[in-house]
C-alpha positions as CSV (number, residue, x, y, z in Angstrom):
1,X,-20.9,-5.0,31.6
2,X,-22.6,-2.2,33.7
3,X,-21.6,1.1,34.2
4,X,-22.5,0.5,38.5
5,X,-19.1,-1.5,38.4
6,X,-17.1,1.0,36.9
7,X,-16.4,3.2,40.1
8,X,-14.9,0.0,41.2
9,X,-12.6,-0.8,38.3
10,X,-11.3,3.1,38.8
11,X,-10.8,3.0,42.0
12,X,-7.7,0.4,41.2
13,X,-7.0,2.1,38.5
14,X,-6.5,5.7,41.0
15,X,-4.7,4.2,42.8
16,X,-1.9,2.4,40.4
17,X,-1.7,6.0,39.0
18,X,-1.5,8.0,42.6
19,X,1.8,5.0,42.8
20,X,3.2,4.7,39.8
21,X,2.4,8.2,37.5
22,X,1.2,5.7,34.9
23,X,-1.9,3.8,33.4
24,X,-4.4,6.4,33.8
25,X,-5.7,6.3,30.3
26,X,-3.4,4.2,29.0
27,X,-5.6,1.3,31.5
28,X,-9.3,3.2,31.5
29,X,-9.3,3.9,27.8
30,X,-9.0,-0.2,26.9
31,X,-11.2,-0.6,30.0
32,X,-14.1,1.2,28.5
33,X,-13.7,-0.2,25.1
34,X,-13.0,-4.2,26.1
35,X,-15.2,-4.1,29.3
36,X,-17.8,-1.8,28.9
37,X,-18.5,-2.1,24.9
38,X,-18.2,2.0,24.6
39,X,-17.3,3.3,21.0
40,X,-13.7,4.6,20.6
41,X,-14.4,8.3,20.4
42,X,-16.4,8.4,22.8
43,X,-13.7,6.6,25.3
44,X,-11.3,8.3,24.6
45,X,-13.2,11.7,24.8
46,X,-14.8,10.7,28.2
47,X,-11.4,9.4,29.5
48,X,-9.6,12.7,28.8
49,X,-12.3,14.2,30.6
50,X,-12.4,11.8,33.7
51,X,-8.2,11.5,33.8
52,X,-8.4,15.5,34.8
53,X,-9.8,15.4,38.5
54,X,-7.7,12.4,38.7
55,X,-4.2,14.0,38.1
56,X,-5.2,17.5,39.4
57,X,-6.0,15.5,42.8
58,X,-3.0,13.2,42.6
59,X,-1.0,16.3,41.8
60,X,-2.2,18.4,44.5
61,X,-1.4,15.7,47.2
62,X,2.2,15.5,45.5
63,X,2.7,19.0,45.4
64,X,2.0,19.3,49.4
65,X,4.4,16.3,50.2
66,X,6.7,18.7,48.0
67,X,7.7,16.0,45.5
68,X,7.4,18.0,42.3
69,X,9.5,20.0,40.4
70,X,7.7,23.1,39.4
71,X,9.9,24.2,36.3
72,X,9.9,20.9,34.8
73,X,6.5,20.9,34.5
74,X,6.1,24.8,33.6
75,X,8.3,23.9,30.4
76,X,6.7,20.9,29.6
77,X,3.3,22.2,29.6
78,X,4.2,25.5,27.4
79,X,5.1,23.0,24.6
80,X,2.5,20.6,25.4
81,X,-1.0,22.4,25.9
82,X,-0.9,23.7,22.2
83,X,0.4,20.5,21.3
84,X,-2.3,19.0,22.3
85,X,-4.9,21.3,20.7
86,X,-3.5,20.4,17.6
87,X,-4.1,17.1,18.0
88,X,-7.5,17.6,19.3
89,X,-7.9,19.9,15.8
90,X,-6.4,17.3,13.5
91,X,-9.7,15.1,15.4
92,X,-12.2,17.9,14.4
93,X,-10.8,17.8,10.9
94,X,-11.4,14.1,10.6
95,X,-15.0,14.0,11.9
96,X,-16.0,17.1,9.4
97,X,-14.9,15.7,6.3
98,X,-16.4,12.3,7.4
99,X,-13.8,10.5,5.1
100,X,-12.9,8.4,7.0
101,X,-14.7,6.4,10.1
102,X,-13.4,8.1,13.6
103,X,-14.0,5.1,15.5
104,X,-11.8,3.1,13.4
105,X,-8.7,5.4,13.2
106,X,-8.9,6.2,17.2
107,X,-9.0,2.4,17.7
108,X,-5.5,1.8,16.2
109,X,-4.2,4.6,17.2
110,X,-4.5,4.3,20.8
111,X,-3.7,0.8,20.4
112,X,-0.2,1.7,18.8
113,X,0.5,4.5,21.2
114,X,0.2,2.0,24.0
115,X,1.9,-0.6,22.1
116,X,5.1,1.5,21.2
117,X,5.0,3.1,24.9
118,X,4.8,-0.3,26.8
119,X,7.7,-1.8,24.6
120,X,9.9,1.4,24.8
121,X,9.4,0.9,29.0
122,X,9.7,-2.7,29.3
123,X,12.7,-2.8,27.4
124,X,14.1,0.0,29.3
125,X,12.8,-1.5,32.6
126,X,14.4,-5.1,31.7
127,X,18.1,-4.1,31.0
128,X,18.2,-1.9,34.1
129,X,16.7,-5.1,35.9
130,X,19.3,-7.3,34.7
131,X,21.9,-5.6,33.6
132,X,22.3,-3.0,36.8
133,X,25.9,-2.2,35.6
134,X,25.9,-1.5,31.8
135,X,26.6,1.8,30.9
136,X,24.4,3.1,27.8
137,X,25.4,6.2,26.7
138,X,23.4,9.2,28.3
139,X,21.0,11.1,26.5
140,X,21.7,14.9,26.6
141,X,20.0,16.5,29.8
142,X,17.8,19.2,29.2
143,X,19.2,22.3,31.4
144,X,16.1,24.9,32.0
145,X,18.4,27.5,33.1
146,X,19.5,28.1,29.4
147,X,17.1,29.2,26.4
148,X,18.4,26.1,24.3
149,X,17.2,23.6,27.2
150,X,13.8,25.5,27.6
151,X,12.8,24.9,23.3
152,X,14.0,21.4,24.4
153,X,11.6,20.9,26.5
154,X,9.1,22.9,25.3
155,X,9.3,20.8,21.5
156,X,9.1,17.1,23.0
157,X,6.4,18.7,25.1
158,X,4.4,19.6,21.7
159,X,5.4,16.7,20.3
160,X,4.0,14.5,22.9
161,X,1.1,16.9,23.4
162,X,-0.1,16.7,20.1
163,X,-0.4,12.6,21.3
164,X,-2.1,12.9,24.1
165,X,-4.4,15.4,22.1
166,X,-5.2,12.9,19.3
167,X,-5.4,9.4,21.3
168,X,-5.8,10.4,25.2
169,X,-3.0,8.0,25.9
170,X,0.6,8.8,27.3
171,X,-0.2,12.1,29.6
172,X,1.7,10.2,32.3
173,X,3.3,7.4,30.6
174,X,5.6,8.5,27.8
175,X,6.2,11.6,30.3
176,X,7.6,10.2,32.6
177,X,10.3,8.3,30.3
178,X,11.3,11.7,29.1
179,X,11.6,12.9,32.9
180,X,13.7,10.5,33.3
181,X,16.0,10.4,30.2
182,X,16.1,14.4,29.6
183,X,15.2,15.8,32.7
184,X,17.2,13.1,35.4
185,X,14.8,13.5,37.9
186,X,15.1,12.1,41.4
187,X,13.0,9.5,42.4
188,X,11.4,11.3,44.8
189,X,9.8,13.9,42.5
190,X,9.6,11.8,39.6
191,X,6.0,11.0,40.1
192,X,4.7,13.9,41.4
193,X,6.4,16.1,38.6
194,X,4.7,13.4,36.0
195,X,1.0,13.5,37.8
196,X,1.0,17.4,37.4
197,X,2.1,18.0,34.1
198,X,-0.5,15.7,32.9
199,X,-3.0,17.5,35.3
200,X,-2.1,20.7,33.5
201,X,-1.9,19.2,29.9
202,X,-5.2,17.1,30.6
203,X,-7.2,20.2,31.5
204,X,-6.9,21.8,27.9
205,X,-7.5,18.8,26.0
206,X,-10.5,18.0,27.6
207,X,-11.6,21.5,26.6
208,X,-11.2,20.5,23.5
209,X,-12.3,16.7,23.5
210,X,-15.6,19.0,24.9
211,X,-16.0,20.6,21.8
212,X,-16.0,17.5,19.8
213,X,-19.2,16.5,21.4
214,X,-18.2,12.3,22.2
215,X,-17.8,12.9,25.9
216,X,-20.6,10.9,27.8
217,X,-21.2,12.4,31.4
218,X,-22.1,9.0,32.5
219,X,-18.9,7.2,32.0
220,X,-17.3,10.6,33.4
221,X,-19.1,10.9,36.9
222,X,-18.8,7.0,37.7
223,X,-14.8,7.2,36.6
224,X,-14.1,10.2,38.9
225,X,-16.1,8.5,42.0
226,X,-14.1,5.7,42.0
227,X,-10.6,7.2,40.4
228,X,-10.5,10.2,43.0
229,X,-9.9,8.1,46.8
230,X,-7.8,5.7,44.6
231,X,-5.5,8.1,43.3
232,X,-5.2,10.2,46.7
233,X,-4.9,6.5,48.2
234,X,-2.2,5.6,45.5
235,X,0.1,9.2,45.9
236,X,0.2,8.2,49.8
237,X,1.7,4.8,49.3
238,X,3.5,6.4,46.5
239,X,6.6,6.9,49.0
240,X,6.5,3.0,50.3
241,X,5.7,0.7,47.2
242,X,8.6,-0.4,45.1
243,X,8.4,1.0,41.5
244,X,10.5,-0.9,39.8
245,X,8.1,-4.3,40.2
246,X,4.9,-2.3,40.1
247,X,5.9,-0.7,36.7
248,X,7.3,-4.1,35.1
249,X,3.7,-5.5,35.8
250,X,1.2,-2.2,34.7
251,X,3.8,-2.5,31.7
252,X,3.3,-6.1,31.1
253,X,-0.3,-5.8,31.4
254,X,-0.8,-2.6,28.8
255,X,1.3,-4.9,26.5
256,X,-2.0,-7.5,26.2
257,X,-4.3,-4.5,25.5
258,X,-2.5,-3.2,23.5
259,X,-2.0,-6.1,21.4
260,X,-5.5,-6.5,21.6
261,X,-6.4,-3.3,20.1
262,X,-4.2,-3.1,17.0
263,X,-5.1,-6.6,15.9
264,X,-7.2,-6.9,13.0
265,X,-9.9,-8.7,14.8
266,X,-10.5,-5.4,16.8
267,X,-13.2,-5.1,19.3
């Protein structure tokens, strides 16, 4: 397919993250690979790259509609910058040795990061759909007025850093399940608190996705024409659309790729 279509494609893409927080590479990522034929490294690189201006955007417009929490993501990103630069080191390692075939491993491991991500939030999704009344037992929130709360945060931040480092995938996604599990966020803020971690986290792995030297300028440029009015687009509406269906659908739909990805028939 050719790359004058993929403004288009991003501009949808913009603005399901300026709505929902989600699917920024967890959507452009598979896009690149299944639509546009481009090598796994080199996706993933550029997407890190492209997802930036997107979430810095979205997370400006959130943070003058006041619907972030500031601390939250101060704590997050202190665990999850270096996280990430691991993850982008662990890359370097593999492309020096040249043991093993980067394309390959990226492939699978985007595809189970999405995989394991979608599951975790459709299942979660699902029995709060249909089962409005059950009571699960309540993960321990994470309280960032006390030291203990703040390593809390600070290690899943690493942990999921270190991700997000290695695959692109999950800046916004697998965030925003912890935002809501260990941090019990308001609705309101939930989004906007997810958009500007990942706009914080995003900006020093693509620093180091640079430094690997996969990032192709022209998937980049085209990605940002068409992400950047969809996102600002998608962070207005963001207060209107109903979550609930528009996550059970992105989900649903990052299921398929994912699928798609891990299976041994590949690309």
């Amino acid at each position: 397919m050719h790359y004058s279509l993929l403004p288009v494609f991003s501009f949808f893409i913009g603005i399901v993250v300026g709505l929902t927080g989600i699917g920024g590479a967890s959507l452009i990522t598979p896009m690149l690979i299944f639509l546009f034929q481009v090598p796994p490294s080199i996706a993933v690189s550029s997407d890190v790259v492209a997802a930036t201006l997107m979430k810095f955007v979205g997370g400006y417009k959130h943070w003058q509609q006041r619907t972030v929490d500031v601390q939250v993501v101060k704590w997050l990103a202190f665990g999850s910058v270096p996280g990430s630069l691991f993850g982008v080191g662990i890359l370097h390692f593999i492309k020096q040795t040249g043991e093993q075939n980067l394309d390959d491993i990226l492939l699978h491991l985007v595809g189970m990061m999405i995989l394991f991500m979608s599951l975790l939030a459709l299942t979660q999704l699902l029995v709060l759909w249909f089962f409005p009344d059950l009571k699960l037992p309540e993960l321990p929130k994470f309280d960032l007025t006390t030291k203990l709360g703040c390593v809390y945060a600070m290690s899943v931040g690493a942990v999921l850093g270190c991700l997000v480092g290695l695959t692109s995938v999950s800046s916004g996604s697998m965030f925003a399940l912890v935002l809501i599990a260990f941090f019990q966020l308001e609705t309101r803020k939930l989004v906007g608190t997810d958009i500007s971690q990942a706009a914080i986290l995003l900006f020093f792995t693509s620093l180091g996705h640079l430094t690997l030297g996969t990032v192709d300028w022209s998937l980049v440029l085209p990605i940002w024409l068409g992400s950047v009015p969809g996102v600002l687009l998608g962070a207005k509406l963001c207060q209107l659309a109903p979550q609930r269906p528009l996550r059970f659908i992105i989900y649903t739909i990052l299921l398929m790729a994912s699928y798609k990805l891990v299976s041994p028939v590949g690309v």
